[in-house]
C-alpha positions in Angstrom: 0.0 0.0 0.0 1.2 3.5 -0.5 0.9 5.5 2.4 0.7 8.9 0.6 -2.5 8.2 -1.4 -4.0 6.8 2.0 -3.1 10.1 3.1 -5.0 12.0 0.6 -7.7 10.0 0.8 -8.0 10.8 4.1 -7.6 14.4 3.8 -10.8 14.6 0.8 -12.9 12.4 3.4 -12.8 15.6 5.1 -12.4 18.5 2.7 -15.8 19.3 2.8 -16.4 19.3 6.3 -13.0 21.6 6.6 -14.5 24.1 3.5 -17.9 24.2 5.5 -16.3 24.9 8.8 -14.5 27.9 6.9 -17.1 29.0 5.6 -19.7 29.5 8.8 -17.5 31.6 10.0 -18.9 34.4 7.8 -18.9 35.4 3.8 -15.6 34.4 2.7 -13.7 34.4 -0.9 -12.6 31.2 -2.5 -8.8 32.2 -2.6 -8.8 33.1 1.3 -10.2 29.4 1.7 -7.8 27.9 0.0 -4.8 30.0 2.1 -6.3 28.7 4.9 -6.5 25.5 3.9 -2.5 25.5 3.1 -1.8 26.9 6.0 -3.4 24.0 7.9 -1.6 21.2 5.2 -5.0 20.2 3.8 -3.4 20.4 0.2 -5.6 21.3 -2.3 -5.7 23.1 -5.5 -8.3 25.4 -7.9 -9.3 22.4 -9.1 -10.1 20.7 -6.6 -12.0 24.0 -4.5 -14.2 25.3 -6.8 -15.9 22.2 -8.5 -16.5 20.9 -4.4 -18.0 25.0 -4.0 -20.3 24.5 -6.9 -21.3 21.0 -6.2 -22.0 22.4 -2.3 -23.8 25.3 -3.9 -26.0 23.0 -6.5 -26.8 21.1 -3.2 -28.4 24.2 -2.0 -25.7 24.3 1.2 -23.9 27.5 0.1 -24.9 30.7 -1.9 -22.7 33.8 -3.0 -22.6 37.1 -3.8 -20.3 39.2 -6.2 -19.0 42.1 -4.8 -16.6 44.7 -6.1 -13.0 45.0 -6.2 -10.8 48.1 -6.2 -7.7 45.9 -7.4 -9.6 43.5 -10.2 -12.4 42.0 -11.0 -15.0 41.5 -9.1 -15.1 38.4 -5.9 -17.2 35.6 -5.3 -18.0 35.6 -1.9 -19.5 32.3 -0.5 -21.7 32.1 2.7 -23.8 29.3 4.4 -27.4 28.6 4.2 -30.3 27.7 6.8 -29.6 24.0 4.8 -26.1 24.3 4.6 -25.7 25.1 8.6 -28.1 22.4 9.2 -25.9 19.8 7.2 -22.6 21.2 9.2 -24.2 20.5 12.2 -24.8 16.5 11.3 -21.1 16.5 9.8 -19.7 18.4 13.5 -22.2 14.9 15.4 -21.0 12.4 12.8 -17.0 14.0 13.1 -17.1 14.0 16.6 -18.6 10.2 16.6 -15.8 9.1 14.6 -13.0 10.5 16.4 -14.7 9.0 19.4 -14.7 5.6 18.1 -11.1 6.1 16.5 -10.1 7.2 20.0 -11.1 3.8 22.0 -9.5 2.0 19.0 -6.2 3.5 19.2 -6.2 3.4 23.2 -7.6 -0.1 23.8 -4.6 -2.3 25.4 -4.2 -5.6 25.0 -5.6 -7.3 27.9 
């Protein structure tokens, strides 16, 4: 097995939960997103963000809003829905489940 695609598996298991989480902290700008995602070694790319924002907005989870720049084009800003909160909520119960059940795997001695 290679260890670095079981790593990046891992990390897209919980891209979305990490881009949500971002993202209900108020209206926030795809390029911002992605420097904080760097910054906390979830390595991801353009390609990789902006499909996963449309696909979250198609789902009716996120919305944005243009809004104009005095150095370039106009920014997408992305914020969180009633729905989208809603669905962070279950993924926060289901994430804090998991790490849970991960924790009395890893500590369990041998007895």
């Amino acid at each position: 097995m290679n260890l670095e695609n079981t790593q990046v598996q891992m990390r897209k298991g919980i891209l979305e939960y990490c881009i949500l989480h971002i993202i209900s902290r108020g209206e926030v700008y795809a390029s911002d997103m992605l420097d904080e995602l760097t910054a906390a070694k979830m390595i991801v790319v353009e390609g990789t963000l902006y499909p996963l924002l449309t696909r979250l907005k198609n789902a009716g989870l996120l919305e944005y809003k243009w809004v104009e720049s005095k150095s370039g084009p106009p920014r997408k800003y992305y914020k969180l829905t009633d729905e989208g909160t809603k669905f962070l909520r279950g993924l926060s119960d289901t994430w804090q489940d998991l790490v849970h059940s991960t924790d009395m795997i890893k500590t369990k001695s041998n007895s």
